[in-house]
MARMIMAR-942485 format. One line per 4 residues: number of its first residue (from 1); their letters; for each residue x, y, z of C-alpha. Coordinates in steps of 0.001 Angstrom, whole numbers, plus 524288, in hexadecimal, padded with zeros to 5 digits. Example, Ala and Ser with C-alpha at 12.3 -4.5 7.8 and 13.67 -1.06 7.14 Angstrom:
! MARMIMAR-942485
1) AS) 8300C:7EE6C:81E78 | 83566:7FBDC:81BE4
//
This chain:
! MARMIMAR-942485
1) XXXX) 7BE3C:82DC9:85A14 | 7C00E:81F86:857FC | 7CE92:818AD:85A05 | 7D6E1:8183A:84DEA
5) XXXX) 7DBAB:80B30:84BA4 | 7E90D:80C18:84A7D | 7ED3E:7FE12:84945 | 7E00D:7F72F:84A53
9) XXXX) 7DEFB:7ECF6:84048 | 7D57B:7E5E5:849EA | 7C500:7E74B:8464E | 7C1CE:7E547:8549F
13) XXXX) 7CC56:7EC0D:85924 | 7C638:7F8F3:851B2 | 7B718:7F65D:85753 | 7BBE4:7F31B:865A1
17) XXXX) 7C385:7FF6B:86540 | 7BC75:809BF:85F21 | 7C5AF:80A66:853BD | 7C275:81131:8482F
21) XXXX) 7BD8A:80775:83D5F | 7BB93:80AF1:830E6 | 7AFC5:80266:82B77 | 7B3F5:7FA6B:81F7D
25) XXXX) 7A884:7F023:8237D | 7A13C:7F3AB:818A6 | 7ACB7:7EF03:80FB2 | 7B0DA:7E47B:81855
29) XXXX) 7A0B4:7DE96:817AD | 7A47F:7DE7E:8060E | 7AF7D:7D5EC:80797 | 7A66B:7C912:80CCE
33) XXXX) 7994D:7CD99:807B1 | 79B15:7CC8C:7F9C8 | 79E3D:7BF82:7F98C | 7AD81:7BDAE:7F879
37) XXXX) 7B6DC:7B664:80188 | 7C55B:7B794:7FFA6 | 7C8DE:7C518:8002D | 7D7D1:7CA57:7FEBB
41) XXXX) 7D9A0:7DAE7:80374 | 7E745:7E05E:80093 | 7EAD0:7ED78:80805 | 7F695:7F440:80C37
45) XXXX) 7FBAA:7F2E6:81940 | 7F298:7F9BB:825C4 | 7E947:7FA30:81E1E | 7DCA0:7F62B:82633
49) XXXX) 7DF81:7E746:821CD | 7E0EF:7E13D:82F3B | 7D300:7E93A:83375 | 7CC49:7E500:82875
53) XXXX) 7CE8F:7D4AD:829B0 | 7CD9C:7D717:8383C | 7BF4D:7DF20:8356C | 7BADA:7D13C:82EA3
57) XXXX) 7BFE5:7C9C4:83825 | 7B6E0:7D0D0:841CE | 7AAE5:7CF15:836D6 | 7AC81:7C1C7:832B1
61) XXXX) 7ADFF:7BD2E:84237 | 7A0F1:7C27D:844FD | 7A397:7CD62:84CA5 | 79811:7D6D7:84852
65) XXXX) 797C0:7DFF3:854D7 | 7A509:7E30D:85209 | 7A0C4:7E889:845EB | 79434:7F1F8:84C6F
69) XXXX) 79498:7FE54:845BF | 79A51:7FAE8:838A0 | 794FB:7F730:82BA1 | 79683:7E9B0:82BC4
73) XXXX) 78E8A:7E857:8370A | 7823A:7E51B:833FD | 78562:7E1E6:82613 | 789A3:7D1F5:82792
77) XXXX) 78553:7C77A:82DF6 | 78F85:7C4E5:8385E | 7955D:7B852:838BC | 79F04:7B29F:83FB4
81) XXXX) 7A95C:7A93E:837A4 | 7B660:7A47A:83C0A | 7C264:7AD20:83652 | 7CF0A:7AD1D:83521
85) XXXX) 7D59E:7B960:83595 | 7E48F:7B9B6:831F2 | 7EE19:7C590:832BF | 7FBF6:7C260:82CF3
89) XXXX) 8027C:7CE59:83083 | 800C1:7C609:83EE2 | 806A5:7BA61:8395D | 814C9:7B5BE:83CC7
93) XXXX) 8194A:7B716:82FA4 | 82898:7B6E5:833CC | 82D18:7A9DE:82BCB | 8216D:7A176:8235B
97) XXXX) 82359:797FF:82DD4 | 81F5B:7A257:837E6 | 812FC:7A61B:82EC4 | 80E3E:799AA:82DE5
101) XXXX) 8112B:796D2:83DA7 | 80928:7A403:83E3B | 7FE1C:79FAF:835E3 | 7FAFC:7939B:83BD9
105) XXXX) 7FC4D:79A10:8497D | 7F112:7A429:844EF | 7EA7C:79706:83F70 | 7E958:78FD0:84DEE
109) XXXX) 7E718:79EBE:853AF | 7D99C:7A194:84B84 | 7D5DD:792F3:84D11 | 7D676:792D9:85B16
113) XXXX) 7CD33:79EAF:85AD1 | 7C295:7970D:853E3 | 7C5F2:78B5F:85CCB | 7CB5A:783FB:851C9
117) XXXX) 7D760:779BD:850EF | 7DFEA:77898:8467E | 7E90E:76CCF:84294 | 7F7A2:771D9:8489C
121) XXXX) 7FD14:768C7:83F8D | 7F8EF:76F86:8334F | 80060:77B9C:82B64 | 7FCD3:78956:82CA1
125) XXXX) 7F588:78796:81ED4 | 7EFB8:77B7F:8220D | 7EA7F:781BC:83130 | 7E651:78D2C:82A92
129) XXXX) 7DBFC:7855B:82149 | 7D6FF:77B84:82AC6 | 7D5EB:78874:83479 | 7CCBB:78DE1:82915
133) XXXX) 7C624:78013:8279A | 7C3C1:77EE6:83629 | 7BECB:78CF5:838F9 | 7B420:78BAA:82E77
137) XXXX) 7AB46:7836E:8376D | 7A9F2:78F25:83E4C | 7A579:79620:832FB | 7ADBB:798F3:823E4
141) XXXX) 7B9B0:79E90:82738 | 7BDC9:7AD73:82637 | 7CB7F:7AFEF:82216 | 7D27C:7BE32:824C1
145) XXXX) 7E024:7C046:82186 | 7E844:7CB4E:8240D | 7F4DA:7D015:81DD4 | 7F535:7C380:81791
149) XXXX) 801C3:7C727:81037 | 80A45:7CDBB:81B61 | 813C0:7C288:81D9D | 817B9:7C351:80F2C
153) XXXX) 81844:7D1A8:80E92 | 82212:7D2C3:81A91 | 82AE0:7C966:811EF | 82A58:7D100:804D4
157) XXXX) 837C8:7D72D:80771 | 840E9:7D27B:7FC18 | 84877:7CB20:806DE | 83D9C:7C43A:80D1F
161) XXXX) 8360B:7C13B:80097 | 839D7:7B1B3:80187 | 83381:7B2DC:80E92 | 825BF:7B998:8070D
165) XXXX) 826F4:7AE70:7FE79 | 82636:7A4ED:80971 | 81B13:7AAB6:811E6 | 812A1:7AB8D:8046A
169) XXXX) 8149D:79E06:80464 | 81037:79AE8:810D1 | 803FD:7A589:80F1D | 7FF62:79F75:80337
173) XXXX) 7FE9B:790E1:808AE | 7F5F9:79808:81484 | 7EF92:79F85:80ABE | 7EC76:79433:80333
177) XXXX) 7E381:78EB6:80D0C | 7D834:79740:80A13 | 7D31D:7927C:7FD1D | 7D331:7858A:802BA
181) XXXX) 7CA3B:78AA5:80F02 | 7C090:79228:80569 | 7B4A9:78995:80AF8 | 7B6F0:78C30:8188B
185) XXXX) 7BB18:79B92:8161D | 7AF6A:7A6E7:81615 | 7B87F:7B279:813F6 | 7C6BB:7B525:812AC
189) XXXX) 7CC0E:7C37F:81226 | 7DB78:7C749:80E86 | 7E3A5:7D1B4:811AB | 7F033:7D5E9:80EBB
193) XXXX) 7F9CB:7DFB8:807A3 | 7FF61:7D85D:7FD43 | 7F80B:7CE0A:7F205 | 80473:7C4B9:7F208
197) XXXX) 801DB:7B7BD:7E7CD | 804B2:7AB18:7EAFB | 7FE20:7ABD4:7F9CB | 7F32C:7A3AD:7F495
201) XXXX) 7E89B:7AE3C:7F91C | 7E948:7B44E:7ECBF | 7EA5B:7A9A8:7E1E1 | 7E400:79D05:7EA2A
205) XXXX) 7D70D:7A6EF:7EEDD | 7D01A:7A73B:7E2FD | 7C39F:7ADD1:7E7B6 | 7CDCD:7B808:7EF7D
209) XXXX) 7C95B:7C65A:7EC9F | 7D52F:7CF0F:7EE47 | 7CD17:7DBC6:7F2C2 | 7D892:7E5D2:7F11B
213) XXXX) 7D601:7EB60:7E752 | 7C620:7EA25:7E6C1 | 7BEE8:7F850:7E750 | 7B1F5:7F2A6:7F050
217) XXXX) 7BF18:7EED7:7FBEB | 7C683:7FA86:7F86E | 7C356:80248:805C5 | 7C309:7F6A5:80D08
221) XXXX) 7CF52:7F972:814EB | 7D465:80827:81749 | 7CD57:814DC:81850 | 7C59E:819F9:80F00
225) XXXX) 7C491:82941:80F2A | 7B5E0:828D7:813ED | 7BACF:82006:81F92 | 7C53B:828A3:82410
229) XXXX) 7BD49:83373:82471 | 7B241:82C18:82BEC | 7B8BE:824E1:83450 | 7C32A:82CC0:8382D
233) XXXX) 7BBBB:83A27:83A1F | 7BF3C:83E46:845B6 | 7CE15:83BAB:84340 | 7CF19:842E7:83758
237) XXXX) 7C708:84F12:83CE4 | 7D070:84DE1:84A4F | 7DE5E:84C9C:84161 | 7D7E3:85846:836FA
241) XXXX) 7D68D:85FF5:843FD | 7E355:85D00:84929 | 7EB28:860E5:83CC4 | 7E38B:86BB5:83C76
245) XXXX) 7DB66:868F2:82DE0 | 7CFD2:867A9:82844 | 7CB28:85764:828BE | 7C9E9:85869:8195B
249) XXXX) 7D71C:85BDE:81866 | 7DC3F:852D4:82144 | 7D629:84704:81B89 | 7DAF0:84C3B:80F00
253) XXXX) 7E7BD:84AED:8141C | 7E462:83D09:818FA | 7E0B1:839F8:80D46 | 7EED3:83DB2:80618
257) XXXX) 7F60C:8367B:80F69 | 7ECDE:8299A:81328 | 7E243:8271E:8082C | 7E4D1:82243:7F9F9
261) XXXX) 7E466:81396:7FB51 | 7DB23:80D2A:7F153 | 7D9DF:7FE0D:7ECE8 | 7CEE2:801CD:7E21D
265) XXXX) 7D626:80FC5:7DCD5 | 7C848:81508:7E19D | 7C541:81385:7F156 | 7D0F2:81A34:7F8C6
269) XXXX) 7D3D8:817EC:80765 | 7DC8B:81C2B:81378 | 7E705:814E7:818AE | 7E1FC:80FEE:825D8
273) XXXX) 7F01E:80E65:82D05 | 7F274:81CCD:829B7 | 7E51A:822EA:82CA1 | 7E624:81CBE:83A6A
277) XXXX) 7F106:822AE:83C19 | 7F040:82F01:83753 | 7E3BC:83138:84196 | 7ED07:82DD6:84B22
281) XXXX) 7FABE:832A2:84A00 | 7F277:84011:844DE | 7FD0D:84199:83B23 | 7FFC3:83CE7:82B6E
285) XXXX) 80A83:833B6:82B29 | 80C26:8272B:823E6 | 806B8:81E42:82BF4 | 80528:810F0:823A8
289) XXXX) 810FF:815C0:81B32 | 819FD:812F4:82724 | 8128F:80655:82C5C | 81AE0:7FE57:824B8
293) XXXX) 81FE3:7FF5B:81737 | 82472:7F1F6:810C0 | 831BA:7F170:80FB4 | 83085:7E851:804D1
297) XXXX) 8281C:7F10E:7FBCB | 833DC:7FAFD:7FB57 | 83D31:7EFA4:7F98C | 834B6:7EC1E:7EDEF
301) XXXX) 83522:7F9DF:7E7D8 | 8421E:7FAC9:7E860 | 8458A:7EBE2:7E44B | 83B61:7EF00:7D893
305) XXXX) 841D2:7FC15:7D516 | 832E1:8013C:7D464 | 83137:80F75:7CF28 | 82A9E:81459:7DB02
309) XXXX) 8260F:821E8:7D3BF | 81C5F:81854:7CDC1 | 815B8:8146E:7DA32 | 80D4D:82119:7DA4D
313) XXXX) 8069F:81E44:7CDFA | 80643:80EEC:7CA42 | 7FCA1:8093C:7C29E | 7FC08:7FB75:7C455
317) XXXX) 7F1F5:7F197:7BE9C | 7E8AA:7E833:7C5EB | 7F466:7DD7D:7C582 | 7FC41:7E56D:7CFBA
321) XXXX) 7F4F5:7E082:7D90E | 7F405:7D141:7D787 | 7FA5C:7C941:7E18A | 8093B:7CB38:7DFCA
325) XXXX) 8150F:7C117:7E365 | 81E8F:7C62E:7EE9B | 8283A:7C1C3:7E3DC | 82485:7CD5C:7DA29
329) XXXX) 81CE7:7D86D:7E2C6 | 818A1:7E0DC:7DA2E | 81AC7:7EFF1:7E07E | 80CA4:7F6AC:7DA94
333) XXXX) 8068F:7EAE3:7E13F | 80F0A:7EA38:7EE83 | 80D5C:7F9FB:7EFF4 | 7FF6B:7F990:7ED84
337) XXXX) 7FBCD:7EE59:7F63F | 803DC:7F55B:80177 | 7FE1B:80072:800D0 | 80919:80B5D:7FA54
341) XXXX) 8000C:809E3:7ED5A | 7F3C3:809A7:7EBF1 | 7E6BB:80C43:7E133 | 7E51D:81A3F:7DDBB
345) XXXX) 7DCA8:817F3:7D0D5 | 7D886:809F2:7C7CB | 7D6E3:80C92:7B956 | 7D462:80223:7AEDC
349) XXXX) 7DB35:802A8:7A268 | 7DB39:7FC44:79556 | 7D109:7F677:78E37 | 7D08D:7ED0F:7976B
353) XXXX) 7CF19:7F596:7A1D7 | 7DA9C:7EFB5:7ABE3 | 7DAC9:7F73E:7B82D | 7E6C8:80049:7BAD6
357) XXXX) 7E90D:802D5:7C992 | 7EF56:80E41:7CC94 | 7F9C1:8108E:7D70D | 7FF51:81B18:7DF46
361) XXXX) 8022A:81BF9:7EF73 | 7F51E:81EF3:7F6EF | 7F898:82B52:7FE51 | 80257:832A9:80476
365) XXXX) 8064C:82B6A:80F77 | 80A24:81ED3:80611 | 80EDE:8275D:7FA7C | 81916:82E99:8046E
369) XXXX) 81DEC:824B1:80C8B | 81F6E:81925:80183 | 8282E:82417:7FA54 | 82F5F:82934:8073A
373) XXXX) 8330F:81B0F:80B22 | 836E8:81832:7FCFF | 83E88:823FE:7FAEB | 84573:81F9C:808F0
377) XXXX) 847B8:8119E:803BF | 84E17:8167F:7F5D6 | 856F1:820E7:7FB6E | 85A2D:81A68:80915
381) XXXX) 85775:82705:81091 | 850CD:82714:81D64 | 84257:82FE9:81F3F | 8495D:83BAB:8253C
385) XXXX) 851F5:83C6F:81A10 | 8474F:83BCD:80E27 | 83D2B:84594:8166A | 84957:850F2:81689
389) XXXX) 84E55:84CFF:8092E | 83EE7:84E12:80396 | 83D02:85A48:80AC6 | 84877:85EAE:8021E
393) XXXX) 84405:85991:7F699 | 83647:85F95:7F81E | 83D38:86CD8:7F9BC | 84462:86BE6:7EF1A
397) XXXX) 838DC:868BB:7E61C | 83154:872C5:7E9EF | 83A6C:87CBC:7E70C | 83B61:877F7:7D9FE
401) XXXX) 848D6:873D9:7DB5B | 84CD9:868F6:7D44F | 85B5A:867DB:7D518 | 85971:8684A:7E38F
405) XXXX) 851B4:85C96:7E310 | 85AFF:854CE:7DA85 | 86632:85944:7E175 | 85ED6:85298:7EE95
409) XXXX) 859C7:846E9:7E7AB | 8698D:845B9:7E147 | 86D21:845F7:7F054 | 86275:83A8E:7F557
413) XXXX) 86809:83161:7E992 | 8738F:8352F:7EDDA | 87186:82F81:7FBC4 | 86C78:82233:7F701
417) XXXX) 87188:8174F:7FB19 | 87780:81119:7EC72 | 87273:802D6:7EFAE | 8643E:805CB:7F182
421) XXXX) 8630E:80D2E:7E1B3 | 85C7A:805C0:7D906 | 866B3:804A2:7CF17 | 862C5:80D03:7C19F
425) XXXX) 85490:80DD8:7C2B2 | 8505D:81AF8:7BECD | 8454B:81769:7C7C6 | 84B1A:81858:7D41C
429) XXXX) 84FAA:824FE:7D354 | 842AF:82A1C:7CC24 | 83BE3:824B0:7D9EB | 84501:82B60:7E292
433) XXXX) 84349:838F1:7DD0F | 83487:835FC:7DC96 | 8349F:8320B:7EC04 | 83C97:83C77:7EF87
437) XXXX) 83211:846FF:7E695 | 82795:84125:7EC42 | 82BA5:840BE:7F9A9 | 82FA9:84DC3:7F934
441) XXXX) 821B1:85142:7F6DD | 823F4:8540F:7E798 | 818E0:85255:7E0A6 | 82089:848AD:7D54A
445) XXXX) 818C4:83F32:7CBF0 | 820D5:8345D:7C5FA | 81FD8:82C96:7B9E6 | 815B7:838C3:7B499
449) XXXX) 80F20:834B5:7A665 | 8104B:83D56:79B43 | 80B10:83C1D:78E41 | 81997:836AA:78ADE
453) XXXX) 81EC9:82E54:795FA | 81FB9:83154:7A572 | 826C9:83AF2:7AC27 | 83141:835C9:7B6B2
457) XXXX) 82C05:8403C:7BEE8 | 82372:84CC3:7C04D | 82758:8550F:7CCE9 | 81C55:8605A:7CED2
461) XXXX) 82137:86ABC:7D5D1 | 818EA:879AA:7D994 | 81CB1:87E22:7CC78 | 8257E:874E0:7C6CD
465) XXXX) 822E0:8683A:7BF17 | 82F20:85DE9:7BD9A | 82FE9:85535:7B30A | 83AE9:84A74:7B79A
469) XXXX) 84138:83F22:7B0EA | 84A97:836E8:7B4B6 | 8549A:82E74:7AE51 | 861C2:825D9:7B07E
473) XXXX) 86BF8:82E28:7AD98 | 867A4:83B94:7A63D | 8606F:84608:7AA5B | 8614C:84A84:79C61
477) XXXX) 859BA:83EAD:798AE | 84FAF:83FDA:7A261 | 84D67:84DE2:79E5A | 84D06:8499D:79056
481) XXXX) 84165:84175:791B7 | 838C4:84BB7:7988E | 83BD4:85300:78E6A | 839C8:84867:7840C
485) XXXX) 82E28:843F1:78932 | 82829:8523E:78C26 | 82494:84E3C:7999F | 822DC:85BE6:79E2A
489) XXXX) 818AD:85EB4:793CE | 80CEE:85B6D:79CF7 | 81250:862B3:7A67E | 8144C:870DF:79EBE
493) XXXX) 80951:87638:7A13E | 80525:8742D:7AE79 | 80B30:8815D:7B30D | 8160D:87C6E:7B96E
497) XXXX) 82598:87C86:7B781 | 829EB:87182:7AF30 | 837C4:86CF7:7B2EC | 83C1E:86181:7AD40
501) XXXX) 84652:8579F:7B4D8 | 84FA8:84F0F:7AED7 | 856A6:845D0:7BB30 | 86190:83AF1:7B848
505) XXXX) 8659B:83156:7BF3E | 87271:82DA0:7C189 | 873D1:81DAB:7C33F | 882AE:81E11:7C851
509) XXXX) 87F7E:8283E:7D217 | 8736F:8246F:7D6F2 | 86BD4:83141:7D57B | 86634:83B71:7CEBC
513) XXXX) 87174:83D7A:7C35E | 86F4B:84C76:7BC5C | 860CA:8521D:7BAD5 | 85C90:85CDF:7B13F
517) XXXX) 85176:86732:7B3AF | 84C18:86F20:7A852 | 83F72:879A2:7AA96 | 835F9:8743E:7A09D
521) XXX) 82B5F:87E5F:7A38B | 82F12:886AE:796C6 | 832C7:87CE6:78E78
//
């Protein structure tokens, strides 16, 4: 069995060590053999990012025996041309004045490696070009950059946004640099999470081809299911062994908690952070869930009052993900390009047959941790709390009993602290009784179409079907319009109990007001 490489985001690190690499030469070869030369690649955090500008580092400097074994290997002609290979998240990016001090530093590092001087007297912006200039007598210039947009997105906190602004600023002057250098450059490859305008990469590169979203690079980072099952054999027939199961149902399992990402609504792949780890802790946790969620992106729900029953099933169009300012983030966008989102299906619509991209979380592991740490950051309770309180919940629920669950739901408003509610917005409370259904392992579907208008909320029990609505003030009201609106009618005959729920929502008191149940099953 070879080495798992937890934490290797190094090519030669993987060959000199036996790691385990999973061969995305063949991909890798498409990016510089059809002809193109400015490339951008948005993906979510530990994602395979750092191995894939370090794996064309390795190619573009020549190094064929490094390569023995895989695709590529016999496929190019291997030449050797000066690069320069840039990874921000290893910047000093403390102050602006500390990223530029930083830049230039990196500037005089690579040039002393091609024994190359460069003017001390001149800015970072002004090194970094003649640094270009210079190194093309050896041969045009390769330029990899990594994580390009990391010492924005550490800023993006609604107190440090001045400080975003500022760092832009000084990224888009470096930035700037390349289109001037486009004689001397031979290739020049992107990464990062987040398409932010005004950085000059997007609007000054004309000939840049933003590969996110492109089906022939869809596969290009993560694990496709082929891979996993290839590559990582003889972990998945150890682990099956170990938990004492059959490998197909393991890897179905796998699948449910770590597959489901997709940049082209067709080509689905693993999260690489979180198969890594599941080989080696033997156990399903969530592994990239807890490497690091950005404070900021719950700050922004909350500041934007988003309804986050909607995040499940979004349908965006192809304008969601343009370039956006840090000024107006625009939450479909930011939870897609980090990761909680992502493509489950593209349809075109209209006669002129615009693309709709549809949205939902890509598997388990995202789906129940984004909603755990959000139902911890609207009610202020700690994990320990929420895990007995849903265990309660999911009791209650399967018993049938409703005024059990209201009563306990009445009892977590109850314990809220009054500062963090979002004022009168129906919404808030709607997500809170969502997070805590879902949580509890209901299985609840929000915003449901009917042939008249959409359903708050369907809760599918055994043998039970709720039909809930929820309003400001009366329960009579919200009972009224499922009645109105004959909500229930699709549901009648499926064979199951129809119960319809009517909940208000008392603004003064800051919870659930009165509720009304009535047993629609004969009606």
């Amino acid at each position: 069995m070879k080495n798992l490489p937890l934490s290797i985001q190094t090519f030669r690190d993987f060959i000199a060590e036996d790691y385990i690499y999973v061969d995305k030469t063949r991909q890798i070869h498409d990016l510089f053999a059809t002809g193109g030369k400015y490339y951008f690649l948005s993906r979510p955090r530990r994602f395979g990012k750092s191995l894939l500008i370090s794996t064309l580092a390795e190619i573009f400097s020549g190094n064929k025996e490094l390569f023995k074994g895989l695709w590529i290997y016999d496929k190019i002609e291997w030449i050797k041309y000066p690069v320069i290979h840039m990874d921000f998240s290893k910047m000093d990016f403390e102050s602006p004045k500390k990223l530029k001090e930083s830049l230039k530093k990196f500037l005089y590092k690579t040039a002393i490696s091609y024994d190359v001087i460069l003017d001390e007297k001149k800015t970072y912006k002004e090194s970094f070009a003649e640094l270009i200039e210079k190194l093309s007598s050896l041969g045009k210039v390769v330029l990899l950059v990594d994580e390009y947009d990391k010492p924005i997105t550490e800023y993006m906190e609604a107190s440090k946004l001045e400080t975003a602004k500022t760092i832009r600023k000084v990224l888009k002057h470096f930035f700037g640099v390349i289109k001037g250098s486009d004689a001397f450059l031979r290739f020049v490859f992107i990464t990062g999470v987040s398409k932010f305008s005004r950085v000059s990469i997007f609007s000054d590169l004309n000939n840049l081809r933003d590969i996110t979203l492109s089906r022939q690079f869809a596969v290009l980072v993560g694990y496709t299911e082929t891979e996993l099952m290839h590559y990582f054999a003889p972990y998945l027939a150890q682990l099956a062994d170990e938990a004492g199961m059959s490998e197909k149902q393991l890897a179905n399992d796998i699948k449910h908690w770590y597959n489901g990402y997709s940049w082209d609504g067709e080509n689905f792949v693993y999260n690489p952070f979180s198969i890594l780890n599941l080989f080696a802790e033997k156990s399903f946790e969530n592994f990239w869930f807890t490497s690091g969620t950005p404070t900021f992106l719950i700050q922004l729900i909350r500041r934007k009052e988003s309804e986050i029953t909607g995040f499940e099933n979004l349908t965006v169009g192809s304008y969601t993900f343009d370039s956006y300012d840090i000024e107006n983030i625009d939450i479909a966008a930011l939870l897609f390009q980090t990761g909680y989102l992502t493509i489950k299906e593209i349809t075109s619509r209209g006669i002129t047959k615009v693309k709709a991209y549809h949205l939902s979380y890509p598997n388990k592991e995202v789906r129940d941790s984004f909603l755990t740490y959000l139902l911890g950051d609207f009610s202020r309770k700690d994990m320990s709390f929420n895990s007995r309180f849903l265990e309660r919940i999911n009791e209650l629920v399967k018993a049938g009993d409703m005024d059990g669950f209201i009563r306990e739901s009445k009892s977590l408003f109850a314990s809220i602290p009054y500062n963090i509610f979002i004022g009168d917005k129906e919404a808030y409370y709607h997500s809170i009784i969502y997070l805590i259904l879902k949580l509890a392992g209901a299985e609840v579907r929000c915003e449901e179409p009917t042939n008249t208008g959409r359903i708050d909320a369907v809760l599918e029990t055994g043998n039970k079907i709720y039909i809930m609505e929820f309003k400001m003030g009366s329960e009579h009201e919200a009972l009224e319009q499922i009645k109105k609106m004959k909500y229930y009618e699709k549901y009648l005959a499926g064979g199951k109990e129809v119960v319809l729920l009517g909940v208000g929502f008392d603004v003064k008191q800051r919870n659930i007001g009165n509720y009304l149940l009535e047993d629609f099953s004969q009606g």
